[in-house]
Biopython code that builds the backbone (N, CA, C, O; Angstrom):
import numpy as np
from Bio.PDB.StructureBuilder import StructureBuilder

atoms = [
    (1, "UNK", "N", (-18.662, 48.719, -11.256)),
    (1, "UNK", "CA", (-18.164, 47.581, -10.516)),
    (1, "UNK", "C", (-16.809, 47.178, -11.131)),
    (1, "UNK", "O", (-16.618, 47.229, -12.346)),
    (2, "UNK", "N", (-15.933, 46.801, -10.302)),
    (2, "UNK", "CA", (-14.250, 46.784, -10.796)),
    (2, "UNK", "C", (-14.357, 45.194, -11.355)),
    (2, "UNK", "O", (-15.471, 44.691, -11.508)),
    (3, "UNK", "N", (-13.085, 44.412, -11.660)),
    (3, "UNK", "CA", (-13.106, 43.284, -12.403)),
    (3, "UNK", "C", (-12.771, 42.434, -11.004)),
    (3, "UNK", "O", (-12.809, 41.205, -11.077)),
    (4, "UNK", "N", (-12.490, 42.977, -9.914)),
    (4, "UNK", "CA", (-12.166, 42.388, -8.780)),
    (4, "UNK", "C", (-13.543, 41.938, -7.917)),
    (4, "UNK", "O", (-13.631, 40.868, -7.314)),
    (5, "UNK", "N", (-14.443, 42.809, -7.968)),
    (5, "UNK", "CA", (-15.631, 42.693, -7.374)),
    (5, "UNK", "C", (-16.730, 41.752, -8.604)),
    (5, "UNK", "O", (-17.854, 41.458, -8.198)),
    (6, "UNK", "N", (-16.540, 41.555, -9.289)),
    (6, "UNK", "CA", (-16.897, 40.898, -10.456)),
    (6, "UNK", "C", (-16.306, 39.301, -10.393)),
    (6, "UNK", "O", (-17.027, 38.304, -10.390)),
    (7, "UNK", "N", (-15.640, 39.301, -10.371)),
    (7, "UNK", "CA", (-14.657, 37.597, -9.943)),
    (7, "UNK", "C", (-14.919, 37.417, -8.826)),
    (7, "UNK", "O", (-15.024, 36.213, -8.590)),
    (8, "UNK", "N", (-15.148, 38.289, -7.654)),
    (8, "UNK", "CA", (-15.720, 37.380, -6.506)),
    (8, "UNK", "C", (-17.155, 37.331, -6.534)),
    (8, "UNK", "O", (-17.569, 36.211, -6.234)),
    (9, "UNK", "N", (-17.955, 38.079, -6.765)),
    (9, "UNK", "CA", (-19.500, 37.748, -7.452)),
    (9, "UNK", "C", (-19.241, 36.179, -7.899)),
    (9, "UNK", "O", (-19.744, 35.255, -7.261)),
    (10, "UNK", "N", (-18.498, 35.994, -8.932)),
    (10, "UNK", "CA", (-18.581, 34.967, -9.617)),
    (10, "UNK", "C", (-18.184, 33.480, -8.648)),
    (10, "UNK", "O", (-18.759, 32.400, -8.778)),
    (11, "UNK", "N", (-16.933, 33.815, -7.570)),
    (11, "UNK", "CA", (-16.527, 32.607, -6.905)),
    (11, "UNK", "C", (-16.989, 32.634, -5.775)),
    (11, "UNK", "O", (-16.421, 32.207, -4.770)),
    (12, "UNK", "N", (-18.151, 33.181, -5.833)),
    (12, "UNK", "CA", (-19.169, 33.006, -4.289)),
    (12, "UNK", "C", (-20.246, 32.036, -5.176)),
    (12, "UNK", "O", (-20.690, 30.967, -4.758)),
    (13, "UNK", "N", (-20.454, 32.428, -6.024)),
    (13, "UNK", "CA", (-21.597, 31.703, -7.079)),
    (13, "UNK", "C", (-21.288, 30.142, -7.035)),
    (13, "UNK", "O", (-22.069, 29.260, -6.678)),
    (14, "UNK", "N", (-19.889, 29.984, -7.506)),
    (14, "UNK", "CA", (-19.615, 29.038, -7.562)),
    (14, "UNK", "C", (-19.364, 27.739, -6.661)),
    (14, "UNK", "O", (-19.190, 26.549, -6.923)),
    (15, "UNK", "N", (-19.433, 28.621, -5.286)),
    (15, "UNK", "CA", (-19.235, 27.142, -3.944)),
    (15, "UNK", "C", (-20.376, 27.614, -3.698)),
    (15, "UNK", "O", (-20.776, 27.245, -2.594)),
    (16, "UNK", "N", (-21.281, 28.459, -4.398)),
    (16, "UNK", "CA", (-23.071, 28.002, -3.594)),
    (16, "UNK", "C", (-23.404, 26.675, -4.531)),
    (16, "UNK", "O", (-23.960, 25.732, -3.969)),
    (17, "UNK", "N", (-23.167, 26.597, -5.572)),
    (17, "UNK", "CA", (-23.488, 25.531, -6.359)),
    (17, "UNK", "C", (-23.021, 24.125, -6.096)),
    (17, "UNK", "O", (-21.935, 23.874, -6.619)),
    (18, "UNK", "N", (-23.447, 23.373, -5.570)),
    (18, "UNK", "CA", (-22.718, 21.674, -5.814)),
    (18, "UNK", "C", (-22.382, 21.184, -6.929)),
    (18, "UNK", "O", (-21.622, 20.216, -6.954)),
    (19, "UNK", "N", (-22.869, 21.741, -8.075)),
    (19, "UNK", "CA", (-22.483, 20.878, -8.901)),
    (19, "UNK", "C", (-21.406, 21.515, -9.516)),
    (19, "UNK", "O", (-20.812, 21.022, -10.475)),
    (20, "UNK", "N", (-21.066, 22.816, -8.905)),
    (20, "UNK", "CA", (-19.891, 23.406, -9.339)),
    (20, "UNK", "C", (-18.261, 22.962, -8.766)),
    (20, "UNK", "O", (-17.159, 22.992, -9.313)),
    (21, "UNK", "N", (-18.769, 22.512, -7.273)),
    (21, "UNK", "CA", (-18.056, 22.626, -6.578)),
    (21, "UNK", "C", (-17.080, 21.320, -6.809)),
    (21, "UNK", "O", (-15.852, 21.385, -6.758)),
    (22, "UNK", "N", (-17.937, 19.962, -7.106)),
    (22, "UNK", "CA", (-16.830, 19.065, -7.345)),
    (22, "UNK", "C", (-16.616, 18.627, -9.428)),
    (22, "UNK", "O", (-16.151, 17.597, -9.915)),
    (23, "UNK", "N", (-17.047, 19.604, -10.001)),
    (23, "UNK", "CA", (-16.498, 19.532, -11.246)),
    (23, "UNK", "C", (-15.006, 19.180, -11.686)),
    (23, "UNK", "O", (-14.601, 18.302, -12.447)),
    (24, "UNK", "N", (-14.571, 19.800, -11.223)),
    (24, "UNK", "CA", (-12.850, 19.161, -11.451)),
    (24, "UNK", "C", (-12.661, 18.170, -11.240)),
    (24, "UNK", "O", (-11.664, 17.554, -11.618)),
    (25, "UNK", "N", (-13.615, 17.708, -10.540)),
    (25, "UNK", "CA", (-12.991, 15.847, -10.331)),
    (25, "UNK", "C", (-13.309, 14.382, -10.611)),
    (25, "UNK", "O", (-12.947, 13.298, -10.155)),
    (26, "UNK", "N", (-14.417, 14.958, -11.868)),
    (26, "UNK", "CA", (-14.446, 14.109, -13.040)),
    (26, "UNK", "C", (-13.198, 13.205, -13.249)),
    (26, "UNK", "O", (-13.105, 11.986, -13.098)),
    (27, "UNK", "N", (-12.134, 14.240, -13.690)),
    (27, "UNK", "CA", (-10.848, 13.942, -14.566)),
    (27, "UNK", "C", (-10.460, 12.649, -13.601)),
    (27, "UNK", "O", (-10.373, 11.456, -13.892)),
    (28, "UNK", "N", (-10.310, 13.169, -12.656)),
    (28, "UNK", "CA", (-9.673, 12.724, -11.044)),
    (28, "UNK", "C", (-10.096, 10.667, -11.009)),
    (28, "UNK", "O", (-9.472, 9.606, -11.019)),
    (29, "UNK", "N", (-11.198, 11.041, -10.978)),
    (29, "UNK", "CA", (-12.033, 9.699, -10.755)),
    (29, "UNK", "C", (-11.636, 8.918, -11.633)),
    (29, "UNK", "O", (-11.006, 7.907, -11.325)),
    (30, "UNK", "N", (-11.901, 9.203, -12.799)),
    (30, "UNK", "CA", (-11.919, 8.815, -14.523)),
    (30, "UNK", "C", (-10.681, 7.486, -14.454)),
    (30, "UNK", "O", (-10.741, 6.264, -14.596)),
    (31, "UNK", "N", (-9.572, 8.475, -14.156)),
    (31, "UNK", "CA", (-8.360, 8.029, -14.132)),
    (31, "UNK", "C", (-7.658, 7.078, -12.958)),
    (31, "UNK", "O", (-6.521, 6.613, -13.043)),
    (32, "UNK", "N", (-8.504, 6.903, -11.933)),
    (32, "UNK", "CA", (-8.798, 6.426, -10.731)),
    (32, "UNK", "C", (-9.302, 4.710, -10.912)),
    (32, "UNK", "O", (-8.825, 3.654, -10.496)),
    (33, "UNK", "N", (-10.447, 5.039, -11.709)),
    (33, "UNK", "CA", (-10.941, 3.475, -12.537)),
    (33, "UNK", "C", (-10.530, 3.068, -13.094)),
    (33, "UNK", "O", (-10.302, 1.878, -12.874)),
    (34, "UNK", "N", (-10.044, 3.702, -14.366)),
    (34, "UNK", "CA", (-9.118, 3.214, -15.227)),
    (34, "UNK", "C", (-7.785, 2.376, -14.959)),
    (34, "UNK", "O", (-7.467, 1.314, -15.494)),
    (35, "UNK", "N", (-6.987, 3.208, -13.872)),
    (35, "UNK", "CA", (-5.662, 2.447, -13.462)),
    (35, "UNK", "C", (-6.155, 1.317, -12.837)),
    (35, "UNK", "O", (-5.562, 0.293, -13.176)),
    (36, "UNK", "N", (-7.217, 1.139, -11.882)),
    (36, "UNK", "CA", (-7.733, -0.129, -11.067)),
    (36, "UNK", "C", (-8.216, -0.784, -12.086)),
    (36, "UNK", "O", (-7.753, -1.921, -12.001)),
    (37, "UNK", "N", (-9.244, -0.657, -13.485)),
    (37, "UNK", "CA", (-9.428, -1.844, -14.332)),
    (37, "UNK", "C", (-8.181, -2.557, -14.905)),
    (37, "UNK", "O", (-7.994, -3.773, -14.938)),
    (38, "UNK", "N", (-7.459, -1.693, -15.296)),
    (38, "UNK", "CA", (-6.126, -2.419, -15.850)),
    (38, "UNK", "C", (-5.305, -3.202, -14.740)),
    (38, "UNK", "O", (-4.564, -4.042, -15.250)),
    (39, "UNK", "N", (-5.245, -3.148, -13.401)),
    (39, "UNK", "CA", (-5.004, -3.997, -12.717)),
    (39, "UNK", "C", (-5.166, -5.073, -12.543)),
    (39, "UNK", "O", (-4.402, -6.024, -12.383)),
    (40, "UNK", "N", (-6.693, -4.908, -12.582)),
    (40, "UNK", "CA", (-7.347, -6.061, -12.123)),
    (40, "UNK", "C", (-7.272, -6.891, -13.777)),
    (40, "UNK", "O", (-7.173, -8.116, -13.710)),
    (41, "UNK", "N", (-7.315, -6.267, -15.212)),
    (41, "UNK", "CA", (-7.442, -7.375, -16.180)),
    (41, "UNK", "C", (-6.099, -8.116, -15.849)),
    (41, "UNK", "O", (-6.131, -9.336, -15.688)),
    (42, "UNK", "N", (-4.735, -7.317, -15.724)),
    (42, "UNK", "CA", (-3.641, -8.304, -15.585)),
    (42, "UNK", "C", (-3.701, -8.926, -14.905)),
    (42, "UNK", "O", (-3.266, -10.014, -15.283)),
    (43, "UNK", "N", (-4.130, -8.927, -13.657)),
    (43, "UNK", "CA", (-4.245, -10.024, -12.382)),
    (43, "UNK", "C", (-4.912, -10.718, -13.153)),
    (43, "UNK", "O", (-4.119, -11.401, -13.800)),
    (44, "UNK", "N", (-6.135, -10.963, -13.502)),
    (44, "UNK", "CA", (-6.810, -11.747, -13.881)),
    (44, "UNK", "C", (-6.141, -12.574, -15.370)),
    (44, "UNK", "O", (-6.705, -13.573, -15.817)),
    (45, "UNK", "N", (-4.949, -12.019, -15.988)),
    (45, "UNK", "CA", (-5.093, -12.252, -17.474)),
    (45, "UNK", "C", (-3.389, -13.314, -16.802)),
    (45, "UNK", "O", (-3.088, -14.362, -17.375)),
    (46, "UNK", "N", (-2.695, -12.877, -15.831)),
    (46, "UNK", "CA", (-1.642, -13.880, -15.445)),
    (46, "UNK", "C", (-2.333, -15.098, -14.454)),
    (46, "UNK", "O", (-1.591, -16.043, -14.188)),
    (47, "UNK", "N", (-3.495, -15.110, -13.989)),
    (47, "UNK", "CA", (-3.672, -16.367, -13.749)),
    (47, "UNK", "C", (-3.494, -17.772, -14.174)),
    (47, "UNK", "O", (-3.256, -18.794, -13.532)),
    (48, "UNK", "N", (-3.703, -17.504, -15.636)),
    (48, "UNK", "CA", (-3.773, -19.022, -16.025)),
    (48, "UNK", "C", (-2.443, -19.999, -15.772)),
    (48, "UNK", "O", (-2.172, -21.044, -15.182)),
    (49, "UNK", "N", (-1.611, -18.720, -16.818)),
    (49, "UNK", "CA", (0.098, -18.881, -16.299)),
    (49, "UNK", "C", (0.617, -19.544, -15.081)),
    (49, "UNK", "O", (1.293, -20.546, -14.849)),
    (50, "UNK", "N", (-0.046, -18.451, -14.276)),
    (50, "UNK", "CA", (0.223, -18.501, -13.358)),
    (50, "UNK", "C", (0.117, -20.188, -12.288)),
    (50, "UNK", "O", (0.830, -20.671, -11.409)),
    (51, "UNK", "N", (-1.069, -20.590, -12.928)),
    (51, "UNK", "CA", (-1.440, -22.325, -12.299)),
    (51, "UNK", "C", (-0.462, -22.910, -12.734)),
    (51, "UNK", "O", (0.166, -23.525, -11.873)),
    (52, "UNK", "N", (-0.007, -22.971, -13.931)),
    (52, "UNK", "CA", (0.487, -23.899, -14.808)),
    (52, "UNK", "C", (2.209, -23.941, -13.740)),
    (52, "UNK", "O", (2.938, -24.930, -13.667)),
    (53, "UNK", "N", (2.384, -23.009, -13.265)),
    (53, "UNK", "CA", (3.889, -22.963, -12.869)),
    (53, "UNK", "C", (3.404, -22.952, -11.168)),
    (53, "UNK", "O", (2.606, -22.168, -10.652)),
    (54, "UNK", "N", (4.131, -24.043, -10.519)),
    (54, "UNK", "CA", (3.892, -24.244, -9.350)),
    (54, "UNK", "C", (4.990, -22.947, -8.249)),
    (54, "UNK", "O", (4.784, -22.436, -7.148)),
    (55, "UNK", "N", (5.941, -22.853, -9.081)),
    (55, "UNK", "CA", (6.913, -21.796, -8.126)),
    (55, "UNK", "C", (6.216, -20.894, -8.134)),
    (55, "UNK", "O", (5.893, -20.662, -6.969)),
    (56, "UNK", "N", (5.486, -19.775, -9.235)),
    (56, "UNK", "CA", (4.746, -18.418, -9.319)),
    (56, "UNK", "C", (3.718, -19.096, -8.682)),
    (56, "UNK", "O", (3.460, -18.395, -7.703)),
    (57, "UNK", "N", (2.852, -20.234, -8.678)),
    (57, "UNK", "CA", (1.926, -20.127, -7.736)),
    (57, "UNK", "C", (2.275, -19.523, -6.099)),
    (57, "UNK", "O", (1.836, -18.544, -5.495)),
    (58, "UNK", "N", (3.498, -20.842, -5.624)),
    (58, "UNK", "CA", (3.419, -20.293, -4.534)),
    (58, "UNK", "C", (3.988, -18.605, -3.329)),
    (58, "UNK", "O", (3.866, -18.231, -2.163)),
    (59, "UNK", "N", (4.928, -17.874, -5.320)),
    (59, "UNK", "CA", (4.972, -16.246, -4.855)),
    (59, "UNK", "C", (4.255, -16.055, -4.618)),
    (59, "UNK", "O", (4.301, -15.731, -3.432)),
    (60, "UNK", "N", (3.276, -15.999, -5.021)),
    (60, "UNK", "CA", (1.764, -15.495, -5.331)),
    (60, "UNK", "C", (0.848, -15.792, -3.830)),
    (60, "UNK", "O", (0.226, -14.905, -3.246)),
    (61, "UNK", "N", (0.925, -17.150, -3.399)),
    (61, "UNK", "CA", (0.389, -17.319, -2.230)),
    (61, "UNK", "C", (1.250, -16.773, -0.970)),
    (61, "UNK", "O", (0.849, -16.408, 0.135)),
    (62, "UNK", "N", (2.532, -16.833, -1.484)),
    (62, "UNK", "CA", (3.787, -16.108, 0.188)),
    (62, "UNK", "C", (3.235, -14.714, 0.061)),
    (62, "UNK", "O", (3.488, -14.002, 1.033)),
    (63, "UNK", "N", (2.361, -14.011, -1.157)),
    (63, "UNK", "CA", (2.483, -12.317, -0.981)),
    (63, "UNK", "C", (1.075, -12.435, -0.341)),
    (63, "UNK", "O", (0.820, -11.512, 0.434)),
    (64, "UNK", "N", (0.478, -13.011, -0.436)),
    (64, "UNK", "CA", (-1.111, -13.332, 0.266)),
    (64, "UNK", "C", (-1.004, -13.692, 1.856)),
    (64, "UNK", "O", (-1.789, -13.309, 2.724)),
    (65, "UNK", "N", (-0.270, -14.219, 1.973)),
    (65, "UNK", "CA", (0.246, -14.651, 3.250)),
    (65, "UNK", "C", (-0.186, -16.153, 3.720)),
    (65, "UNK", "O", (-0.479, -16.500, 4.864)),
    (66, "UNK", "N", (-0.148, -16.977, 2.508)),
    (66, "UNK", "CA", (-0.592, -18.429, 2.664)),
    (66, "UNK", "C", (1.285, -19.102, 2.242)),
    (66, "UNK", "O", (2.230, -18.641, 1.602)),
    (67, "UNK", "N", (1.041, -20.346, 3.010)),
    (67, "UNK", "CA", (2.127, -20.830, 3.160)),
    (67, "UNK", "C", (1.913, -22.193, 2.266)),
    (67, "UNK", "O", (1.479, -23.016, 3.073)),
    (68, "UNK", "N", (1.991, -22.667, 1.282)),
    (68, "UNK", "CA", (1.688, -23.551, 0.529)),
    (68, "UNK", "C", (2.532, -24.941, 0.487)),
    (68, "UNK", "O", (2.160, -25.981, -0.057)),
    (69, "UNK", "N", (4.044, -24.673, 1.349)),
    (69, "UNK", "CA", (4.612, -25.604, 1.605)),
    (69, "UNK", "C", (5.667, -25.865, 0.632)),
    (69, "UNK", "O", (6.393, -26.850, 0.758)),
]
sb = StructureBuilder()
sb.init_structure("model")
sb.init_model(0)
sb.init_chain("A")
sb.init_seg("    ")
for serial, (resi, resn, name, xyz) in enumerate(atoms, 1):
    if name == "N":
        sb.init_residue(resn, " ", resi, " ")
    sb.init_atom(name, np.array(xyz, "f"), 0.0, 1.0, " ", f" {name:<3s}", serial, name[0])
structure = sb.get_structure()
């Protein structure tokens, strides 16, 4: 058997398997959560600031689409 017929043995194997099939995208995800937790702590970590100053409040509400006056 050649090394050609041997590697496709192997990548037929591999999309019969599910759990083969989305392995690569561990990494994918991982990094997916990660950028969205760090979002969300800064959103959450400029709030306080954010009250205290009535102008950044109301950026904050014009990007929301509230009109605060």
């Amino acid at each position: 058997m050649t090394q050609k017929e041997v590697n496709q043995q192997n990548a037929d194997k591999g999309y019969d398997d599910p759990a083969m099939f989305g392995a690569g995208t561990d990494h994918a995800d991982r990094s997916v959560w990660l950028i969205w937790m760090g979002l969300v702590l800064v959103a959450v970590a400029v709030l306080p600031f954010a009250l205290r100053n009535a102008d950044v409040l109301r950026q904050i509400a014009a990007m929301c689409g509230f009109d605060l006056g």
